[in-house]
N, CA, C and O atoms as a DFTB+ gen file, in Angstrom:
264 C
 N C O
     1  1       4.766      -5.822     -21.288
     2  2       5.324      -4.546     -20.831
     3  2       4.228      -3.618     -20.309
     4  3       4.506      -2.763     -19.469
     5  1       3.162      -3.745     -20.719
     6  2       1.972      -2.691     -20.755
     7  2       1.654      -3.200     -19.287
     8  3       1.550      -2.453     -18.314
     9  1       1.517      -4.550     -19.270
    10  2       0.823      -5.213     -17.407
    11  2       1.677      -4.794     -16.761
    12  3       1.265      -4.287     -15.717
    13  1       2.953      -4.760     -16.929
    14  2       4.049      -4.657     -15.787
    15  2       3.670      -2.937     -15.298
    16  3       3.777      -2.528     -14.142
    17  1       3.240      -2.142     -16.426
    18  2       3.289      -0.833     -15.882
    19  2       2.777      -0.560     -14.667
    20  3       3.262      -0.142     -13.616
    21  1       0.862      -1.125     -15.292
    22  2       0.224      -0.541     -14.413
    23  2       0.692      -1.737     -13.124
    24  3      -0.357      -2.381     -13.099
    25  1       1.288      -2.177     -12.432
    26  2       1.782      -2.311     -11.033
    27  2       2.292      -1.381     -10.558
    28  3       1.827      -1.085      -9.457
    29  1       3.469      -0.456     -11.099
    30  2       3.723       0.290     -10.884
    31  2       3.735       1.239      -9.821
    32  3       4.645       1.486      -9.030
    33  1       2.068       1.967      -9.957
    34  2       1.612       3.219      -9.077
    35  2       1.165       2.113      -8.383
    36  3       1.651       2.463      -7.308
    37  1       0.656       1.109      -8.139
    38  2       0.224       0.196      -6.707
    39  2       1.503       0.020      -6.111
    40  3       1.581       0.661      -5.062
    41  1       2.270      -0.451      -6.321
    42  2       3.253      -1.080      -6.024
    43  2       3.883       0.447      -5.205
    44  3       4.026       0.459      -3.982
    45  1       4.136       1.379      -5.861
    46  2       5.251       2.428      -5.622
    47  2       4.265       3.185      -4.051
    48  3       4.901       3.549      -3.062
    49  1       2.522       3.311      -4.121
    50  2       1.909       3.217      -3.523
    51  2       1.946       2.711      -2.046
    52  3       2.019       3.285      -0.959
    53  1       1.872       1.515      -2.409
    54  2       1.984       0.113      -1.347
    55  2       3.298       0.368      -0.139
    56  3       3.324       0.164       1.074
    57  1       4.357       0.918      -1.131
    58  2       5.958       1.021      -0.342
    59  2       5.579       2.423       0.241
    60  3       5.612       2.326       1.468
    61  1       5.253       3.611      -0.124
    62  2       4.959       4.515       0.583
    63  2       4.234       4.526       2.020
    64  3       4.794       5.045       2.986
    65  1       2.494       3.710       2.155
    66  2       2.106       3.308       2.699
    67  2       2.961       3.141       4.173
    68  3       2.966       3.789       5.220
    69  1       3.655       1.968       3.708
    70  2       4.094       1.033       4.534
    71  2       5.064       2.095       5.508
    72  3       5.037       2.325       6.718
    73  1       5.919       2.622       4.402
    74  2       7.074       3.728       5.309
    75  2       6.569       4.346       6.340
    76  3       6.998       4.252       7.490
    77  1       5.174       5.332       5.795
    78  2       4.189       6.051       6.830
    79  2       3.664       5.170       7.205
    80  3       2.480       5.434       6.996
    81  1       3.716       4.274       7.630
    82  2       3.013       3.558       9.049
    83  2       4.092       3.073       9.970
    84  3       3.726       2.811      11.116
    85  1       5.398       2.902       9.662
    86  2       6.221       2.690      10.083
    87  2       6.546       3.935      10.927
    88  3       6.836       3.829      12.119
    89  1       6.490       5.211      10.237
    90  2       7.287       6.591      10.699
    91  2       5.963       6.625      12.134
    92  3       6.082       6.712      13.357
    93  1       4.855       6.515      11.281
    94  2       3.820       6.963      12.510
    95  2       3.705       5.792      13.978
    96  3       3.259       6.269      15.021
    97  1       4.055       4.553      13.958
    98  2       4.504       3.602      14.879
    99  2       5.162       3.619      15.128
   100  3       5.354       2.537      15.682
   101  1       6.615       4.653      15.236
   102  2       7.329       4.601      15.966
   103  2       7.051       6.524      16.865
   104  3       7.354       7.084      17.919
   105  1       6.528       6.746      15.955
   106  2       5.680       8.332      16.853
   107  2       4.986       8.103      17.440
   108  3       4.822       9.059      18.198
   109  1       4.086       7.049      17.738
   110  2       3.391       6.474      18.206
   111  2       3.742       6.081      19.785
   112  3       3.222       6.455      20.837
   113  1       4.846       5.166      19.509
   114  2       5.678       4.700      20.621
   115  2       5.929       5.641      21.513
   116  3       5.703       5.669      22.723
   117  1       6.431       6.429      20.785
   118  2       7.117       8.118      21.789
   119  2       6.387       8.912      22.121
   120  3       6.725      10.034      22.498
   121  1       5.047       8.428      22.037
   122  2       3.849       9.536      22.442
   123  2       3.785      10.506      21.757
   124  3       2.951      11.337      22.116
   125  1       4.570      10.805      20.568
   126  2       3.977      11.790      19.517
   127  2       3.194      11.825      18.247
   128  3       3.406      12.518      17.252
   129  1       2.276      10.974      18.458
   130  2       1.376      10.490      17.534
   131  2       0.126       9.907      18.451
   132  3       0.134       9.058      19.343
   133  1      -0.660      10.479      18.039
   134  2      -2.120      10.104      18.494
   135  2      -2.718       8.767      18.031
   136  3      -2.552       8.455      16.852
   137  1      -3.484       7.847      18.952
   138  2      -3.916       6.064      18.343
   139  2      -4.689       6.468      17.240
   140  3      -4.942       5.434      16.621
   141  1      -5.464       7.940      16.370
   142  2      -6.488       8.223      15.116
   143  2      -5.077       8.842      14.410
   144  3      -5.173       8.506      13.230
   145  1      -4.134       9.401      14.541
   146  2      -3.184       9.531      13.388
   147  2      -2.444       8.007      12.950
   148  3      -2.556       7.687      11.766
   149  1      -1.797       7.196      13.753
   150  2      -1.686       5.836      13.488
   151  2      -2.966       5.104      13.200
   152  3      -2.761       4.179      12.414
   153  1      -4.193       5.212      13.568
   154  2      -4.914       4.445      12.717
   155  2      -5.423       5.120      11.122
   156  3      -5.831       4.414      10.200
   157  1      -5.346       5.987      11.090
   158  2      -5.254       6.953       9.442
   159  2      -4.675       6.317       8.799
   160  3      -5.261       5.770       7.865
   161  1      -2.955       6.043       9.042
   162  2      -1.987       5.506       8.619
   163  2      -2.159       4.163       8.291
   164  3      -1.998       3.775       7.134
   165  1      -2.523       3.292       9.357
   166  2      -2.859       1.724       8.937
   167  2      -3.936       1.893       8.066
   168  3      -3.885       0.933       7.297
   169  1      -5.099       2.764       7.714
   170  2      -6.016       2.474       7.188
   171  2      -5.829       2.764       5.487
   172  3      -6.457       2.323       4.524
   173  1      -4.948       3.486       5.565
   174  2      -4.111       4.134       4.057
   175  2      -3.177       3.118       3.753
   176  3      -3.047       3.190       2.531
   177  1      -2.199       1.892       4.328
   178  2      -1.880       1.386       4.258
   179  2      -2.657       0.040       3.610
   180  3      -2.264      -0.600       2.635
   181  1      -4.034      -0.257       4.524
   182  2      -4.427      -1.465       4.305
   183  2      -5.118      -1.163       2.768
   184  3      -5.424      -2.023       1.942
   185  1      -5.241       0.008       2.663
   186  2      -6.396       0.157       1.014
   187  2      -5.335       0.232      -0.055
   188  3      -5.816       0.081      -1.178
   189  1      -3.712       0.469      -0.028
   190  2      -3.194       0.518      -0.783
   191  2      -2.459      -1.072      -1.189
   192  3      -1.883      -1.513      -2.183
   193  1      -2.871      -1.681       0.302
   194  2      -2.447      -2.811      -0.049
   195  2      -3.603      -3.917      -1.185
   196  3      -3.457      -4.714      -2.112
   197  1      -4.442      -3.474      -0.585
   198  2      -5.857      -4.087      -1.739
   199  2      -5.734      -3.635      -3.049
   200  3      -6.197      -4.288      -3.984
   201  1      -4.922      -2.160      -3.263
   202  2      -5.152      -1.690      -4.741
   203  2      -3.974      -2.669      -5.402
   204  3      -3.859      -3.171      -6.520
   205  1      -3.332      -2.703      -4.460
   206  2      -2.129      -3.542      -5.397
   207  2      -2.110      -5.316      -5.513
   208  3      -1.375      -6.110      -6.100
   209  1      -3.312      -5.453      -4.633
   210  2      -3.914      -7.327      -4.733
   211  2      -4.828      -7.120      -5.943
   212  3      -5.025      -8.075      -6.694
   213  1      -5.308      -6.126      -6.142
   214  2      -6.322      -5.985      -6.898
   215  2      -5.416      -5.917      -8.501
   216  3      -5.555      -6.804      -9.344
   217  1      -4.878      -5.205      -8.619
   218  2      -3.405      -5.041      -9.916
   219  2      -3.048      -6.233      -9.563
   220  3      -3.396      -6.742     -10.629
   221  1      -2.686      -7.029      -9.027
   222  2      -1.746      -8.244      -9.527
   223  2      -2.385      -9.410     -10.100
   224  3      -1.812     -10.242     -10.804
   225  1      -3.933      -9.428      -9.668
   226  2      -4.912     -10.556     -10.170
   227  2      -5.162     -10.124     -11.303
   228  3      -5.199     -10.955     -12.211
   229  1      -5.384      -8.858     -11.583
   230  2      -5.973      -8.086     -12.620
   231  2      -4.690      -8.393     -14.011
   232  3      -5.003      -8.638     -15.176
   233  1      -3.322      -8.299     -13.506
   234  2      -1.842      -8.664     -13.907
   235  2      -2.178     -10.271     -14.650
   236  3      -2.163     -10.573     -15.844
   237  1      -2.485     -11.156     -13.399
   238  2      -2.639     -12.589     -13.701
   239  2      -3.527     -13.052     -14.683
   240  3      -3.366     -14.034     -15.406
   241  1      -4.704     -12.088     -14.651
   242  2      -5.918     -12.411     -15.248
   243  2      -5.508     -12.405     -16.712
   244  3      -5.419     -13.381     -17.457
   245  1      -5.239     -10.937     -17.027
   246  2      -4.445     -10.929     -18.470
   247  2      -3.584     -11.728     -18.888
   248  3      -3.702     -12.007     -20.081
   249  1      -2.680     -12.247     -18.297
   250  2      -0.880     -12.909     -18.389
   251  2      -1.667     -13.905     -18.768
   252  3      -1.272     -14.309     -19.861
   253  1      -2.987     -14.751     -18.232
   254  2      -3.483     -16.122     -18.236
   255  2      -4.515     -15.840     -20.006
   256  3      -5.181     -16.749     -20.501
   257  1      -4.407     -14.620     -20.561
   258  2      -4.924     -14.472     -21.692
   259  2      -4.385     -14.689     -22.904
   260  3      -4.836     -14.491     -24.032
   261  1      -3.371     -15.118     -22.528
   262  2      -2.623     -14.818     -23.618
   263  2      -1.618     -15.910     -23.923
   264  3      -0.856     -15.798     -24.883
């Protein structure tokens, strides 16, 4: 129960991310978003995606402790 938590804020993280890169690629499209506000976005995206590769090994590592 305790491993499952901390996924959690990665995970809840990770889905946020993703939304704002989505919202900003399609502002993007329509010319209301600048290529450094969409790349902000992918770059907040790609580190939240590492925090949450990083929690799931970290997840595995323990699960394999026990």
């Amino acid at each position: 129960e305790l491993m499952s938590a901390s996924l959690e804020e990665p995970k809840t993280n990770l889905w946020k991310a993703r939304k704002e890169y989505e919202r900003y690629d399609d502002l993007f499209k329509q010319n209301l978003a600048t290529p450094q506000q969409l790349d902000n976005v992918k770059a907040d995206l790609e580190k939240a995606l590492a925090q949450y590769t990083v929690a799931l090994q970290k997840n595995k590592a323990a699960d394999a402790k026990y």
